[in-house]
LOPAVO-295664 format. One record per residue (C-alpha): residue number from 1; z, y, x. Coordinates in nm, 2 decimals, always signed. Each point is the difference from the previous one (the first is absolute). Example, Ala and Ser with C-alpha at 12.3 -4.5 7.8 and 13.67 -1.06 7.14 Angstrom:
REM LOPAVO-295664
PT  num      c3      c2      c1
PT    1   +0.78   -0.45   +1.23
PT    2   -0.07   +0.34   +0.14
***
This chain:
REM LOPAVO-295664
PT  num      c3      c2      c1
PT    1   +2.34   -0.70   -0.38
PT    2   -0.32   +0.16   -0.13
PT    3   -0.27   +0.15   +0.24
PT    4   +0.08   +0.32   +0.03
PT    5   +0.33   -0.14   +0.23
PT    6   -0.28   -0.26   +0.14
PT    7   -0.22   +0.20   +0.15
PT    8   -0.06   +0.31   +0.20
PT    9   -0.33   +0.18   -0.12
PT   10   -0.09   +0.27   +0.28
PT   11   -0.29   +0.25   +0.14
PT   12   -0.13   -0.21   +0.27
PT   13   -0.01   +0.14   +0.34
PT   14   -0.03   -0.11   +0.41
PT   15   +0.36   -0.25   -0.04
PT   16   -0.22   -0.19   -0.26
PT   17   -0.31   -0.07   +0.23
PT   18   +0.13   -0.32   +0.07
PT   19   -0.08   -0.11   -0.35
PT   20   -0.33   +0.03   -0.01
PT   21   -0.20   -0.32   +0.14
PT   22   +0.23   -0.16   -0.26
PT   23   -0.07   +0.22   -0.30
PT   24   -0.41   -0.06   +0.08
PT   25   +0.00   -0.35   +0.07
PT   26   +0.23   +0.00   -0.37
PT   27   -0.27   +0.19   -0.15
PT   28   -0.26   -0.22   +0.15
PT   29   +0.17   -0.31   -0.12
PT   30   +0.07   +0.12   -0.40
PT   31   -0.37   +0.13   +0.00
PT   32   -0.12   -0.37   +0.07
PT   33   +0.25   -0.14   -0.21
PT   34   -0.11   +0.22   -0.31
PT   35   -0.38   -0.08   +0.09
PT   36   -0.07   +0.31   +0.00
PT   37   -0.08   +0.29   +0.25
PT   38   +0.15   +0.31   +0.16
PT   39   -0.12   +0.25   +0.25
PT   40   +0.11   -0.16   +0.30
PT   41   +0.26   +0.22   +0.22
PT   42   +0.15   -0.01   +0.38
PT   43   +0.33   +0.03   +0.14
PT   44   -0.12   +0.33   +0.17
PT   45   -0.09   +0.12   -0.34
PT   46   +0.34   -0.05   -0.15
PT   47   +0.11   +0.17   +0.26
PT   48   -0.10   +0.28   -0.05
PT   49   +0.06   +0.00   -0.34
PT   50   +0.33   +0.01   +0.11
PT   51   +0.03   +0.19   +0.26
PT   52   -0.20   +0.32   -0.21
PT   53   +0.32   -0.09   -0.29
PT   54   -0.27   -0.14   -0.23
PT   55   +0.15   -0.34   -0.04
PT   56   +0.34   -0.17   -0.21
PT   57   +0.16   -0.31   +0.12
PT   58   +0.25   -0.18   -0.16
PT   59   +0.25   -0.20   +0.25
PT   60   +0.29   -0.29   -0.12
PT   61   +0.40   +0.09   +0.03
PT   62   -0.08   -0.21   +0.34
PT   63   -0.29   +0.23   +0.15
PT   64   -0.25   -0.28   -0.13
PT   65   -0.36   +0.17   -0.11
PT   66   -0.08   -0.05   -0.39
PT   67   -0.24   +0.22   -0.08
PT   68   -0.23   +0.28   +0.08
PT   69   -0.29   +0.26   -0.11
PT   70   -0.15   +0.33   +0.12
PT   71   -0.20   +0.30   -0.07
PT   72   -0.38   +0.07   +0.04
PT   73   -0.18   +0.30   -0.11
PT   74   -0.35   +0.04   -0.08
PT   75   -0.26   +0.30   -0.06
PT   76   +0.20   +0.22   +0.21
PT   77   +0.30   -0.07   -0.20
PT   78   -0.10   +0.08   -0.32
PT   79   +0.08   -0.43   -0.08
PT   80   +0.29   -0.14   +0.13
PT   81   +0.01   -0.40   +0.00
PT   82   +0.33   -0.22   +0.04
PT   83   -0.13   -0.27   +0.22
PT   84   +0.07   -0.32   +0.13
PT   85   +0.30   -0.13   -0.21
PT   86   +0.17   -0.28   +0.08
PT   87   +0.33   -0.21   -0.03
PT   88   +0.11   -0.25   +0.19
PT   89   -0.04   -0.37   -0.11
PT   90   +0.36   -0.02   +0.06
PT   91   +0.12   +0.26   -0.27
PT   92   -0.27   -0.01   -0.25
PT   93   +0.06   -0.02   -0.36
PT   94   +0.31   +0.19   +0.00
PT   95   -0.13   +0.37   -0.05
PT   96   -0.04   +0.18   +0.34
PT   97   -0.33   +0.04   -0.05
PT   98   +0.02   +0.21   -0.31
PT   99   +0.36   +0.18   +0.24
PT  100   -0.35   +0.08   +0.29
PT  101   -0.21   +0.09   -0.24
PT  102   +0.23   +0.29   -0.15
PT  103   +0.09   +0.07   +0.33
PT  104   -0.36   +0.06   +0.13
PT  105   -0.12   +0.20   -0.29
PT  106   +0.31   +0.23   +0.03
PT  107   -0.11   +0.05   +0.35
PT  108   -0.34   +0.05   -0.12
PT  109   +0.09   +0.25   -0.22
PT  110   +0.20   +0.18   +0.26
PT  111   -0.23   +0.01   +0.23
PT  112   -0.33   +0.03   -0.19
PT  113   +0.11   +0.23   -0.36
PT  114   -0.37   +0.08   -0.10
PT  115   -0.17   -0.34   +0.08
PT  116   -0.10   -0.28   -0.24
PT  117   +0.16   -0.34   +0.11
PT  118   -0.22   -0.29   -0.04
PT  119   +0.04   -0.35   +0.06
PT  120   -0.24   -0.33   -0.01
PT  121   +0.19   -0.32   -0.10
PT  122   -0.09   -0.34   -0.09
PT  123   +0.33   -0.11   -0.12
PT  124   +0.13   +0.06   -0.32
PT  125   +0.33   +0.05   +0.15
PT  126   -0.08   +0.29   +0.17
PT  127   -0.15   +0.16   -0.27
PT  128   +0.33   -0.05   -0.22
PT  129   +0.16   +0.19   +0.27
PT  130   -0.25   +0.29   +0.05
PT  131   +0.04   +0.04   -0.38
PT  132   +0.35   +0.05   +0.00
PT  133   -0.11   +0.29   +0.26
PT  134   -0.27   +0.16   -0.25
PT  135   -0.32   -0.11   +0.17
PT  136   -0.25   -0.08   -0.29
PT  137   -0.33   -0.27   +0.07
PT  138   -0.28   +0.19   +0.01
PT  139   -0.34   -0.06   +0.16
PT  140   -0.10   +0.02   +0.34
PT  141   -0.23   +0.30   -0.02
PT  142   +0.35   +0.19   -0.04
PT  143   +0.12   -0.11   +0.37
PT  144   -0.07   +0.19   +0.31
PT  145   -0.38   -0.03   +0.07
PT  146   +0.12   +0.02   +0.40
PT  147   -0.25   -0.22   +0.19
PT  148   +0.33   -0.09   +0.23
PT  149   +0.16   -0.14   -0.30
PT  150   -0.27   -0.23   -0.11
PT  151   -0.08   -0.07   +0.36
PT  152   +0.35   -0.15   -0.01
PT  153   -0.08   -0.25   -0.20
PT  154   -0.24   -0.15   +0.20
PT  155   +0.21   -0.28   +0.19
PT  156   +0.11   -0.10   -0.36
PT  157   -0.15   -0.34   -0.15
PT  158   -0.12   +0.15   -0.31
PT  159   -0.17   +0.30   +0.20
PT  160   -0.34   -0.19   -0.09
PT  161   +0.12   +0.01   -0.37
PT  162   +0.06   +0.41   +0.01
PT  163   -0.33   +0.06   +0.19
PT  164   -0.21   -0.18   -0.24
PT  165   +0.21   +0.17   -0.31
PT  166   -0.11   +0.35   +0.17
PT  167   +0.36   +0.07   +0.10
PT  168   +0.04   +0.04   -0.44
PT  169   +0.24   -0.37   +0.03
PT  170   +0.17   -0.24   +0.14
PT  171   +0.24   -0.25   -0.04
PT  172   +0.23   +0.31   +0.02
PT  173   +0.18   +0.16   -0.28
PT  174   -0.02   +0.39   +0.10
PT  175   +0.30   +0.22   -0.11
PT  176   +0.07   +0.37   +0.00
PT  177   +0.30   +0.21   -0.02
PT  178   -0.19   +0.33   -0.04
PT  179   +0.32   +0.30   +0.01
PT  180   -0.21   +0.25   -0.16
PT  181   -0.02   -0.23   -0.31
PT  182   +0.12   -0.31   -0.04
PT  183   +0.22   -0.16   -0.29
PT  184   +0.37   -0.03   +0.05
PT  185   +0.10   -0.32   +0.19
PT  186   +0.15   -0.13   -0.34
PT  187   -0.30   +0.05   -0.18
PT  188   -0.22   -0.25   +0.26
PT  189   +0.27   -0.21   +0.03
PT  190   +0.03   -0.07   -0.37
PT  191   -0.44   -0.01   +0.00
PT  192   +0.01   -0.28   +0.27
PT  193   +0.33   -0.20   -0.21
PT  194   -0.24   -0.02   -0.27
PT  195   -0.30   -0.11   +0.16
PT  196   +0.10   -0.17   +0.28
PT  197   -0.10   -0.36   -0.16
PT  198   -0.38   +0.16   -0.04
PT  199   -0.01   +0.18   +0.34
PT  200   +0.09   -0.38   +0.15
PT  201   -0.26   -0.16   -0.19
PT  202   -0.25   +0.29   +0.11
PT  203   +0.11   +0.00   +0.33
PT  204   -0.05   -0.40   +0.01
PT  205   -0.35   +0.05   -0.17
PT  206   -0.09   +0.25   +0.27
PT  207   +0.08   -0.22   +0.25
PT  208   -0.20   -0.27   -0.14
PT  209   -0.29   +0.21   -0.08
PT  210   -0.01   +0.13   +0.36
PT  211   +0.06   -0.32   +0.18
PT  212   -0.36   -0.13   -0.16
PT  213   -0.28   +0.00   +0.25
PT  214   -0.01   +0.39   -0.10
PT  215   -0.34   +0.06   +0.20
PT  216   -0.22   -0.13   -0.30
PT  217   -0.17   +0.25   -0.20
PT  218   +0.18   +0.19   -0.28
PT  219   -0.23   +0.01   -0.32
PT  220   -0.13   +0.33   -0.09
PT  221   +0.00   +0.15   -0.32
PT  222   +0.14   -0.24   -0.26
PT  223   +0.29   +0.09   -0.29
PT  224   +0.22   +0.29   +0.06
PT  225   +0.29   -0.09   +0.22
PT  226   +0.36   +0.01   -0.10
PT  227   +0.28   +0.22   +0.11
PT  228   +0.10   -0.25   +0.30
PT  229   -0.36   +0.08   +0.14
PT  230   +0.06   +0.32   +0.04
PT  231   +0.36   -0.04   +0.16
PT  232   -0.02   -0.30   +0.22
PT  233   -0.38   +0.06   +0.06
PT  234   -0.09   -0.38   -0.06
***
């Protein structure tokens, strides 16, 4: 049975507010498992993602939660971020997340024609998946400069990280899906199939380089910097 028949993937709404104290204590759980941080969210909150129809949630032939993620919007809608995805332990590693993603980012679409989606990931994973949607990495002066947004990121662990980085990095990938122009999904699907084995090793580097007591001095002057300067800001 594939997971089409497995799953249900629906527009949230009131039936599902049950669901939420378990979808944040699953995203609170996979956060601290990954060792990494996300912008820390309450049961309220997804709430009223769902209530407002800004939400998908994926549910099991047996009414089981699997998976959810919602809608934000930022700079008075002009970005549009899909927020917040997550898949239960339970049914990982058998493609609903990519099934939620789709599913948000249609709805995004729907609701939101005109707005650039963006996303901030740490796992390669995801970024496979935005690809496959036609989001592109770019740098985080291209994300809404909304004060809210980065205000979000405050109860995450790396929030020190991104302050000290003037908001420029993180241990964040940043992607865009940009309507007005933006390469067919094929196109950055094929770019990230290619160099998927560098953007791991960058993305481990990145990690590595940030997770060094990053409040000592950076050098001034000194040789010319390369092109990885200049996108990941080390």
């Amino acid at each position: 049975m594939d997971q089409q028949q497995k799953f249900q993937i629906l527009i949230a709404d009131e039936t599902h507010f049950h669901f939420a104290e378990t979808i944040v204590e699953e995203m609170a759980e996979s956060a601290k498992a990954r060792g990494t941080g996300i912008a820390k969210r309450s049961p309220e909150y997804i709430q009223e993602k769902m209530k407002e129809g800004k939400a998908v949630i994926a549910l099991s032939e047996q009414g089981e939660w699997a998976g959810f993620c919602y809608i934000e919007t930022w700079s008075h809608g002009e970005y549009v971020a899909n927020s917040g995805l997550i898949v239960s332990s339970k049914f990982r590693k058998g493609g609903l997340a990519r099934m939620i993603k789709k599913k948000i980012f249609e709805l995004s679409r729907q609701k939101y024609p005109n707005s650039k989606i963006f996303g901030l990931t740490t796992g390669l994973a995801v970024m496979k998946i935005n690809s496959e949607l036609g989001y592109e990495p770019v740098t985080y002066s291209e994300l809404s400069q909304d004060e809210a947004f980065w205000a979000g990121c405050k109860s995450c662990v790396n929030y020190e990280i991104l302050m000290s980085k003037n908001r420029k990095n993180c241990m964040c990938t940043a992607m865009l899906f940009d309507p007005a122009d933006h390469y067919e999904p094929e196109e950055t699907k094929e770019f990230f199939e290619k160099k998927s084995k560098v953007l791991e090793r960058l993305s481990s580097f990145k990690q590595w380089k940030f997770l060094q007591p990053f409040l000592k001095k950076e050098s001034g002057g000194g040789p010319v910097k390369s092109f990885l300067y200049h996108f990941f800001h080390f």
